[in-house]
C-alpha positions in Angstrom: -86.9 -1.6 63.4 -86.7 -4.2 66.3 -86.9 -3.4 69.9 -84.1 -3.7 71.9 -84.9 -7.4 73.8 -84.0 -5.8 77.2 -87.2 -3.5 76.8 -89.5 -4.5 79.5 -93.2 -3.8 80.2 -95.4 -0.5 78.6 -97.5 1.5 79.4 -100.0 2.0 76.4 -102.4 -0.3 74.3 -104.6 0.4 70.9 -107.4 -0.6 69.5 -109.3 0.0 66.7 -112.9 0.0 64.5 -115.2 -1.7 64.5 -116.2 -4.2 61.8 -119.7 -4.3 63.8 -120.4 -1.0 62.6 -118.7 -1.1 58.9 -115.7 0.4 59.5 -113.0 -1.3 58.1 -109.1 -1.1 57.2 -108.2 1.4 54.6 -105.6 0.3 52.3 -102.6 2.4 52.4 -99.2 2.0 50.2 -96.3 1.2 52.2 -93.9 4.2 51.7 -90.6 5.9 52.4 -89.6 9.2 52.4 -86.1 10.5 53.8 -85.5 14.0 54.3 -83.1 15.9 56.0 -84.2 18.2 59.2 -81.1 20.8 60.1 -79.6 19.5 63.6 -78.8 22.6 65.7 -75.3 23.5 66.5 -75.0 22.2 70.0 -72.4 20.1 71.4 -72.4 16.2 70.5 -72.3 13.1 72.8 -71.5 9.9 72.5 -74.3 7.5 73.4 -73.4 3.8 74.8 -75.8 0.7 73.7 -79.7 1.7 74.1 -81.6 0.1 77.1 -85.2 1.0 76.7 -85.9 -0.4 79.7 -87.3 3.0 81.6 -87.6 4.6 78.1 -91.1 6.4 78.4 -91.8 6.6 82.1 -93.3 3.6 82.4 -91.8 -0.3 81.6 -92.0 -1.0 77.8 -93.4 -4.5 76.7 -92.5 -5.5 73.4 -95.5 -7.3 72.7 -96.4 -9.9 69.4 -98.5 -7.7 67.0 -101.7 -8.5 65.2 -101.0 -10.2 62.1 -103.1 -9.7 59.0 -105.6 -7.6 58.2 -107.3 -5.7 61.4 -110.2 -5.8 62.7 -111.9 -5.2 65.9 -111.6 -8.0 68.5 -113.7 -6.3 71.4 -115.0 -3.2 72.1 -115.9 -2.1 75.2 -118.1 1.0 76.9 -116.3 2.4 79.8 -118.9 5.5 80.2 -116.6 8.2 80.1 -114.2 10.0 77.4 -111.0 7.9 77.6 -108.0 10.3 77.5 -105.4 9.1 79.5 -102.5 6.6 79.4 -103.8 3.6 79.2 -100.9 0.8 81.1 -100.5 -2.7 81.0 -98.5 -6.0 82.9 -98.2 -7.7 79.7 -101.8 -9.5 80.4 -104.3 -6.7 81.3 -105.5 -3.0 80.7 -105.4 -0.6 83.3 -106.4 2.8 82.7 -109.0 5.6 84.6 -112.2 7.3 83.4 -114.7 9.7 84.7 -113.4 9.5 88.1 -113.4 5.5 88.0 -110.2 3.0 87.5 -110.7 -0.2 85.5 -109.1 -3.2 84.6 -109.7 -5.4 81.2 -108.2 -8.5 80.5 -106.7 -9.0 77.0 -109.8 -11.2 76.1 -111.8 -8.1 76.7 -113.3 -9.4 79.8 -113.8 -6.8 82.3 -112.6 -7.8 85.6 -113.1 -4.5 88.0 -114.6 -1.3 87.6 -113.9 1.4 91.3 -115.3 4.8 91.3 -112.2 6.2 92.9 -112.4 10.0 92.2 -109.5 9.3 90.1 -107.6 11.7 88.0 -105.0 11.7 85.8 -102.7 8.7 84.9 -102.3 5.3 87.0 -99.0 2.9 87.6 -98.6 -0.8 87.1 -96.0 -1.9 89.6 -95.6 -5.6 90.6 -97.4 -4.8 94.5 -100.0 -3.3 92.6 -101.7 -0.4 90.7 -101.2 3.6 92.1 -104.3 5.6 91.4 -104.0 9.3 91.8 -107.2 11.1 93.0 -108.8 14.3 93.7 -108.4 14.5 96.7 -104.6 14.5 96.4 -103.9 11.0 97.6 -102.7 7.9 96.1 -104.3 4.5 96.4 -102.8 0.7 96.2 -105.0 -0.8 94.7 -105.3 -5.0 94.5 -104.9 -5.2 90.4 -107.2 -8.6 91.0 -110.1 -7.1 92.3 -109.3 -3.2 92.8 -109.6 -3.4 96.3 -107.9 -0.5 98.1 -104.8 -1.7 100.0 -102.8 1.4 101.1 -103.2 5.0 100.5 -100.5 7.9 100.5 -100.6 11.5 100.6 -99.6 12.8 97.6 -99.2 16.5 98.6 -100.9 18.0 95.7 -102.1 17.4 92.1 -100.3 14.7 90.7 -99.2 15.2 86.8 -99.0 12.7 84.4 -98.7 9.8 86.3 -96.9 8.0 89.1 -93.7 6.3 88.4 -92.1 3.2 89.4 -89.0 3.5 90.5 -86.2 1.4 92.5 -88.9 -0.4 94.4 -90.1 3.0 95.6 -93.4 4.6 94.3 -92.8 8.2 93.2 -94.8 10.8 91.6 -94.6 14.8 90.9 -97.2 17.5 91.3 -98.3 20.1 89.5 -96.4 22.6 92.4 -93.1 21.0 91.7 -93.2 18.7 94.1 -91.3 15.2 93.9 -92.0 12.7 96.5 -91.7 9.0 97.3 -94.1 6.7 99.4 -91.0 5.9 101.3 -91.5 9.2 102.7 -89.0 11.6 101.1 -90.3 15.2 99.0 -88.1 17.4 97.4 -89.1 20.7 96.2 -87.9 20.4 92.4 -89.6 23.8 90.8 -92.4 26.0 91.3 -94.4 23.9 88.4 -94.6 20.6 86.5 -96.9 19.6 83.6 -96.8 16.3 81.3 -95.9 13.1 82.2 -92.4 12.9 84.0 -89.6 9.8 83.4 -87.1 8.0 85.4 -84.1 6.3 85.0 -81.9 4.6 88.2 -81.3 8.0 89.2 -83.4 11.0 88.7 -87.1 11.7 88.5 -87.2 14.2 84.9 -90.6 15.9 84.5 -91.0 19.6 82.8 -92.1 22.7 84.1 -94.8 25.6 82.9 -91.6 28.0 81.8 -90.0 25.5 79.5 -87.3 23.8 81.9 -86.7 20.3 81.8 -85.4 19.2 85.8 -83.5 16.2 87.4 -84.4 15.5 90.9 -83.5 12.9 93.5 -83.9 12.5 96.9 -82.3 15.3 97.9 -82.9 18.1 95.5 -82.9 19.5 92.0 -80.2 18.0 90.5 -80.2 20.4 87.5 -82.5 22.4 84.8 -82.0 22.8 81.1 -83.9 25.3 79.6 -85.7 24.5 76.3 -86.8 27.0 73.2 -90.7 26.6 74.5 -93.0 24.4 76.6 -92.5 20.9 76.7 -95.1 18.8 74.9 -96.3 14.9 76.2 -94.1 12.8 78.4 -90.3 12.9 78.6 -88.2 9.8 77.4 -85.1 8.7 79.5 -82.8 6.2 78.2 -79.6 5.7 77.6 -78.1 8.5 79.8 -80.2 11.1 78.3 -83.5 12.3 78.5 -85.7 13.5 75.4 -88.3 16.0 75.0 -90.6 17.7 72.6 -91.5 21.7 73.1 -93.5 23.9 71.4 -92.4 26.7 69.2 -92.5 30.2 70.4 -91.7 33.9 69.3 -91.9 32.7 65.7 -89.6 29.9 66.2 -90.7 26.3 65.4 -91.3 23.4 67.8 -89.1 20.3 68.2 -87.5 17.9 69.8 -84.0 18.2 72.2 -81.8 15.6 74.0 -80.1 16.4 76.9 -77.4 14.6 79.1 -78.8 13.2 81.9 -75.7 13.7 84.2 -75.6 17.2 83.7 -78.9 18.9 81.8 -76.7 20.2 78.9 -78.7 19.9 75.7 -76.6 17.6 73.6 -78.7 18.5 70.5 -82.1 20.2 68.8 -83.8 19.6 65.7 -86.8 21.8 64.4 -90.0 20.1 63.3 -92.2 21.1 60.5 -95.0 21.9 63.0 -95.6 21.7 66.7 -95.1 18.3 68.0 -97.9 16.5 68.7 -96.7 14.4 71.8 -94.0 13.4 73.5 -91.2 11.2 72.1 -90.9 7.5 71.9 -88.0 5.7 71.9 -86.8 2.3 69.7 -84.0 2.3 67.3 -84.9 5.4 66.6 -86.6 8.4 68.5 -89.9 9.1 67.0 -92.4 12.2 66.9 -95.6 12.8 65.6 -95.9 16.7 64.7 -99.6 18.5 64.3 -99.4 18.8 60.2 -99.2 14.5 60.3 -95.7 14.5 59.7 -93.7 11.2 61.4 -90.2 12.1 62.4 -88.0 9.2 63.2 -84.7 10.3 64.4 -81.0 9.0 65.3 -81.3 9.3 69.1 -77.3 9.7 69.6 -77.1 12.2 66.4 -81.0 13.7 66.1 -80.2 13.1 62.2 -83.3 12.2 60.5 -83.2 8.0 59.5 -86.7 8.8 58.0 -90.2 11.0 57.7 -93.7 10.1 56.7 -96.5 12.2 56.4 -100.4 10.9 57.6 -103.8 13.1 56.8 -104.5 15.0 59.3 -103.5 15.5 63.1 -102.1 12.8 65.5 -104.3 12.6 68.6 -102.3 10.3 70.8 -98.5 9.6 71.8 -97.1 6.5 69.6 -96.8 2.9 71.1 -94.1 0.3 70.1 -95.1 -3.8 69.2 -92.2 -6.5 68.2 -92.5 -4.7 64.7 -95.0 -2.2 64.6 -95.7 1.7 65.7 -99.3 2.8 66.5 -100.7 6.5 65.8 -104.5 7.5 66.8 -105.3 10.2 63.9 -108.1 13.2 64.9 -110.0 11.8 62.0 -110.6 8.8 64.1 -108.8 6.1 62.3 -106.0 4.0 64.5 -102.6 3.4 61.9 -99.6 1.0 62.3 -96.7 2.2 60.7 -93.1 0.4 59.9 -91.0 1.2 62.4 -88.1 0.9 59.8 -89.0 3.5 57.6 -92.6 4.9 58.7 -94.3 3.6 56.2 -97.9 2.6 56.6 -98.9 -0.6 56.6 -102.6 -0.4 57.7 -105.3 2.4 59.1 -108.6 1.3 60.8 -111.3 3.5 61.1 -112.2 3.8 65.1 -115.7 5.5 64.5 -114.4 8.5 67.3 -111.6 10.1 67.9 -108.7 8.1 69.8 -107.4 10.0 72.4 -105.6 6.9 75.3 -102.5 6.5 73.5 -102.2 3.0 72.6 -100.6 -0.5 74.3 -100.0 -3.5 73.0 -100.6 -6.8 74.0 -99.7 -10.1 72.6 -102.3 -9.9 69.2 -103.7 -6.9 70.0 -103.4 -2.9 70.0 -105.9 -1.4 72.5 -107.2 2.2 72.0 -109.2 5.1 75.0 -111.6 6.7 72.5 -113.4 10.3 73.4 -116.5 8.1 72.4 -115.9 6.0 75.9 -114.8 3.2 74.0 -111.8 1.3 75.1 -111.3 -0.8 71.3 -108.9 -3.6 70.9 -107.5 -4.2 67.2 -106.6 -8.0 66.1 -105.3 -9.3 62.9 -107.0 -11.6 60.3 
C-alpha cells in the first residue's frame, strides 16, 4: 500500500533492539489472510479522493524506511518510562518523559533535555513545539534549544495532545473544553479522553460516555454516539472521522466512521477483540485489536481488504513509512508489517516493552520503551 503523496508530516517514530545486547530480528514468513468481518447495517457514503494530510491529529510524514535487515542504530536513555506520542518535523524526535521534554536528532544526538513538569503529549508546529504541563499551561518552546518562548493558559488538563490547526494552536481538556491560543474556548462536553483530531473545520475528540463531538469556534457542532468508549486517537480524513470503542454489555469492540458534516455514523464493523488503539489511516484504515489480530479496512466501505494475526498484544498505535506499518508487541519485540496485505516482513526484539507508538524518519523507525529507552531501528 503506498501513501497518498499529499500526506504531510507525523507524529510518531520506532525503534527497535538492540544488537548490543543480542537481540536480533526474528524471521517471520510473509503472509496473507483475507477474511470477512460483517459491516453493520448503517447507511453508506460516498467518500471523495483520500487526503491524509490531517489523518491522525497530527501531520503525517511519509518517510524512506529502513532497508534490509534491522538492527539498532542508537539507543538512547531518557530516565523515565516513555509512553507517549512521540512527534517529529521530518528531521527530529520530540517527545516528553517524567515531567521533562526532549528533542533527538535522527543521528541520535541529543540536542535539549527541559524539565518542564510536562504531561501528556506535545505538538510540532512550524513556530515551534506546545508542551502541556501540570500546571495547566502550555509552553512555546524554541525546538533549537527548548527555550521557553510563550506560555498559554490552558484551562485545565489537556488530553492527548495539542493540535495544530489553521495557524492557530488548539487543544481540549479533560472537562470538555476546546480552546485556541488565539483566545477563543468553547464548552464542547462535560469530558474528553484520548487524543482528539482536526480537519479545516472541527476539533473531533471523544468523551467518557462513548460520544464522539465536532467543535469549532463557536460550539459543539454535533455528537454521535458510539456502542462503547472510544479507544486511542481519532482519525479525520476525507470528510469523516474514524474511531475505535470498546465493547460493552456483551457486545464486541470496533471500529465506526462517521460523517464529518453531520456525526451520522456512516458504518460499524465488530472486531474479534477490543481494539487496541486508535485507527490509522493509508489506503486502508487499520486496527490492531488486543488478541494480535491486524484489521485493515476499506475506509469508504469498512469491508475487510485484509487480516493478520501477531503473538500476543499490541502495545502501541501503528505508524505509516513509504512502504511499511510499525506495531510495538507487549512481548517487547517492534514488527513492520506490509501495508498491502499485513503480512510481516520483520520483528525485532526491543528487550522492554514499547509503549511511544512509533515515527519514522528517513532510514529509521524510532520506539518510547517502558524501559526509558527511546530506540531507533535501521536496516542492513
Amino acid at each position: 500500500m503506498r501513501l497518498a503523496v499529499n500526506r504531510l508530516l507525523v507524529g510518531l517514530i520506532v525503534g527497535s533492539a538492540s544488537v548490543a545486547t543480542g537481540c536480533g530480528p526474528k524471521p517471520a514468513a510473509h503472509r496473507r489472510v483475507v477474511m470477512e468481518a460483517p459491516v453493520e447495517d448503517v447507511p453508506s457514503t460516498e467518500i471523495s479522493e483520500r487526503d491524509y494530510g490531517w489523518a491522525t491529529g497530527a501531520r503525517q510524514f511519509n518517510a524512506r524506511d529502513p532497508e534490509g535487515d534491522p538492527r539498532v542504530a542508537w539507543r538512547l536513555d531518557m530516565g523515565a518510562p516513555l509512553v507517549h506520542p512521540l512527534m517529529t518535523d521530518g528531521r527530529s524526535v520530540y517527545g516528553t518523559a517524567g515531567g521533562q521534554a526532549f528533542c533527538v536528532e535522527a543521528n541520535g544526538t541529543e540536542r535539549w533535555r527541559m524539565q518542564l513538569n510536562a504531561t501528556g503529549g506535545l505538538a510540532v508546529r512550524s513556530p515551534g513545539i506546545a508542551v502541556p504541563t501540570s500546571r495547566d499551561q502550555i509552553l512555546d518552546l524554541n525546538p533549537m534549544d527548548g527555550s521557553i518562548t510563550g506560555t498559554h493558559d490552558a484551562g485545565g488538563v489537556v488530553t492527548g495532545h495539542p493540535l495544530p490547526l489553521q495557524g492557530e494552536l488548539v487543544w481540549v481538556t479533560e472537562g470538555g473544553q476546546v480552546a485556541s491560543d488565539a483566545g477563543w474556548s468553547t464548552a464542547g462536553s462535560d469530558s474528553a479522553l484520548g487524543v482528539p483530531s482536526a480537519d479545516s473545520v472541527h476539533v473531533y475528540f471523544a468523551t467518557l460516555t462513548g460520544e464522539v463531538v465536532a467543535a469549532s469556534r463557536a460550539r459543539a457542532r454535533w455528537r454521535a454516539v458510539l456502542p462503547g468508549r472510544v479507544v486511542g486517537g481519532l482519525v479525520s480524513a476525507d470528510g469523516m472521522v474514524f474511531a475505535s470503542y470498546i465493547g460493552e454489555l456483551g457486545r464486541p469492540g470496533g471500529v465506526a466512521a462517521i460523517a464529518a458534516d453531520s456525526g451520522a455514523v456512516v458504518w460499524r464493523v465488530p472486531l474479534s477483540d477490543d481494539p487496541a488503539s486508535g485507527p490509522v489511516l493509508g489506503n486502508a484504515l487499520v486496527i490492531p485489536d488486543r488478541s494480535g489480530a491486524v484489521v485493515g479496512l476499506d475506509p469508504a466501505t469498512g469491508k475487510t481488504v485484509w487480516h493478520t494475526e501477531l503473538p500476543g498484544s499490541p502495545s502501541t498505535a501503528l505508524a505509516f513509512g513509504e512502504f511499511g506499518l510499525y506495531l510495538g508487541n507487549a512481548d517487547g519485540h517492534l514488527h513492520r508489517l506490509d501495508p498491502d496485505d499485513g503480512g510481516e516482513i520483520w520483528s525485532i526484539d526491543l528487550g522492554a516493552t514499547p509503549a511511544a507508538s512509533p515515527v519514522v524518519l528517513p532510514g529509521v523507525v524510532v520506539v518510547g520503551l517502558t524501559d526509558g529507552s527511546l530506540v531507533a531501528i535501521g536496516g542492513e
